[in-house]
C-alpha angles and dihedrals in degrees: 000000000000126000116233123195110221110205109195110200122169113212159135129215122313125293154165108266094214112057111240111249122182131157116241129346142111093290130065118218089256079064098045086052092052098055093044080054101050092045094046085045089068098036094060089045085062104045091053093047102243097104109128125243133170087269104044119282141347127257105266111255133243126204098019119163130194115266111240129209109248116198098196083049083055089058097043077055102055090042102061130115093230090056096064117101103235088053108050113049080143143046115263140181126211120168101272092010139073137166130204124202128192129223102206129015094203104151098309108138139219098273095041085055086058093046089048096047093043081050092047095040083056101042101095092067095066095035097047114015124225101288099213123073083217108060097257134147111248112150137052093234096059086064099103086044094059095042092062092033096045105129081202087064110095091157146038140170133171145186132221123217125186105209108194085192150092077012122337105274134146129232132214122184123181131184136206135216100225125022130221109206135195141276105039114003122132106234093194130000103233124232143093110325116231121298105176121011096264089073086068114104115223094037120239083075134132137225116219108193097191088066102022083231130135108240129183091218129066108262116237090219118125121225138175130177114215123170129238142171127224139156122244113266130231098195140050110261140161113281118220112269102243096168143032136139118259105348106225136113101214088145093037135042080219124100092197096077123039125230086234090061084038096054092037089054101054089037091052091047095047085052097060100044091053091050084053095050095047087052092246092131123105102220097217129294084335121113086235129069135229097284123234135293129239100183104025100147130206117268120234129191124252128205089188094054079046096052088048087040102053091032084060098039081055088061090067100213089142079211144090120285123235118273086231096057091060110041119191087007125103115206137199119202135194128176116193135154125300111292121167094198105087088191101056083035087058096052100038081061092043088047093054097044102047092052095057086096099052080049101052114004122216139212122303090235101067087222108147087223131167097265089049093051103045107045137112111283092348110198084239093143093051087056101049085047078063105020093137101230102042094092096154119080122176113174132190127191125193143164121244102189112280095000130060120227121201123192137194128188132199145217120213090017116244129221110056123166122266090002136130110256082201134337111262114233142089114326111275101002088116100056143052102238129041119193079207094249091088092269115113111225120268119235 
């Protein structure tokens, strides 16, 4: 018999645990929150090792603290150079300092528009890979991963500017306490993250154990160990779920997904497919992106899909199910390493399979063609995420002893052969109904 220490921790994505408050400005403080959020989301990723790179995941992080807003760095944003609109018509990196443009404002919003520049400034990270097996700084391009990754940054603040010429485009400029500059810094020292607070490095210091951060503030997570005994396992079986956010199953009659994974997971995949229609997505390694969509519908959740989808994740395959077991659904699968958060767990498989497409391009077509669906690391999760009639998603996630499996279903199943992932045109002009942010409206 081996003892096994249960740690209980109750908890959502990660975030600041004191809320950002600035006077003035382009952003509110909901904004501000959101940022600190979607930096510390993939800071924990990192510090638990389950951060995503070209080759598989990054090594885990030791010593990582929680970023903090920082409303003097927010200034020092505005007040860039690179934040003027007749300076930035394109993204740029400099140590301490990145911009994010965008390239249509087509209803996307102010908050679509964070979530797509923290993506982007991490994105070298899944596109190229960090070059040096030891963690250094060595090319230029790694520059915005190392900015939100940085275990010297402590703080961060940005500012937000909308620029009606030369084109109509946002910017977004964010600043960052400590650089890390090129050619032979360290990012991130490597090793275990905290587990207790006195792994945290300039004491006082705090260990969050829903996010496996160092924090100066005492997190408002609540844990508890408990022992237990259990015998090692020879097969692959569904873990024990110690932690998800807001138990509760409003959307499902189901207990074994929460209506906050439910809701993050339409709303992820709707996301994406706006940001294809309005033509915002890099295809591939091309200087062109994937073009728009004219008949790019709205995404629902589905507790059936749910119910296929979870019946199949039990069964602990860590692969792909046959076509044939699943008749008229599509499915995306992603097996990663044990998390307990479903939530974390959620995003970590959306995120992979979304970025398929900045990884390996495809025609300009959108056809779903042979040659697409047969080459090497074809981006065939990302096309069934925005197949265009596909407009039902249903999800599972489970733990299978030391690996977690996450599992969509579709409905109507995506990918089929010789068939359009979605028609190219302007947003809408295929359907008879538009929501106004280039997705037609579901029935």
């Amino acid at each position: 018999m081996v003892p096994v220490i249960l740690l209980l921790c109750f908890f959502g994505s990660a975030r600041s645990a004191q809320p950002a408050k600035c006077n003035g400005g382009s952003l509110t403080d909901a904004q501000r929150d959101k940022l600190v959020s979607l930096h510390n989301n993939y800071r924990s990723q990192i510090a638990q090792g389950n951060a995503l790179t070209k080759t598989g995941t990054l090594p885990p992080g030791k010593n990582l603290f929680e970023l903090e807003y920082d409303c003097t760095l927010e200034s020092d944003a505005k007040t860039s150079p690179e934040h003027a609109c007749g300076q930035s018509t394109t993204a740029t990196t400099q140590i301490n300092s990145q911009v994010y443009v965008s390239k249509i404002m087509l209803g996307l919003g102010v908050d679509k528009l964070l979530e797509d520049a923290v993506e982007q400034f991490y994105m070298p990270a899944l596109t190229d890979g960090i070059a040096d097996a030891t963690n250094k700084i060595t090319r230029p391009e790694e520059q915005s991963f190392a900015n939100i990754a940085s275990d010297k940054n402590t703080k961060f603040g940005c500012s937000y500017r909308d620029c009606p010429t030369p084109y109509s485009h946002a910017i977004i400029t964010c600043k960052y306490e400590n650089a890390v500059t090129a050619p032979n810094d360290i990012i991130y020292e490597t090793g275990a993250s905290c587990t207790q607070d006195q792994d945290c490095p300039n004491q006082p210091a705090f260990c969050d154990l829903s996010t496996s951060l160092c924090t100066t503030t005492q997190p408002a997570t609540t844990t508890a160990a408990t022992t237990a005994a259990t015998t090692a396992a020879t097969t692959a079986a569904p873990a024990a779920n110690t932690t998800n956010p807001s138990q509760g199953s409003g959307m499902c009659t189901s207990r074994e997904m929460t209506d906050v994974v439910r809701k993050r997971i339409v709303e992820f995949h709707n996301n994406r497919r706006m940001m294809v229609a309005q033509g915002t997505v890099k295809n591939g390694r091309n200087p062109y992106n994937c073009p728009n969509a004219a008949d790019m519908y709205q995404m629902k959740y589905d507790c059936n899909l749910e119910a296929s989808a979870l019946k199949f994740a039990k069964q602990c395959t860590l692969l792909a199910s046959p076509t044939s077991a699943r008749s008229g659904q599509g499915e995306n699968v992603y097996a990663g390493s044990l998390v307990t958060n479903k939530l974390s767990a959620a995003e970590t498989a959306l995120n992979w399979w979304s970025t398929q497409i900045s990884r390996n391009g495809m025609n300009k077509k959108m056809t779903f063609s042979t040659s697409l669906q047969s080459k090497p690391n074809a981006p065939l999760a990302f096309t069934q995420m925005v197949w265009a009639r596909s407009t039902k998603v249903g999800c599972a996630v489970v733990n299978c002893n030391s690996s977690t499996f996450t599992v969509c279903r579709y409905s109507p199943a995506g990918n089929i052969l010789n068939q359009q992932i979605y028609q190219v045109g302007k947003p809408c002009s295929k359907c008879s109904s538009c929501l106004g942010n280039g997705l037609c409206r579901a029935g």
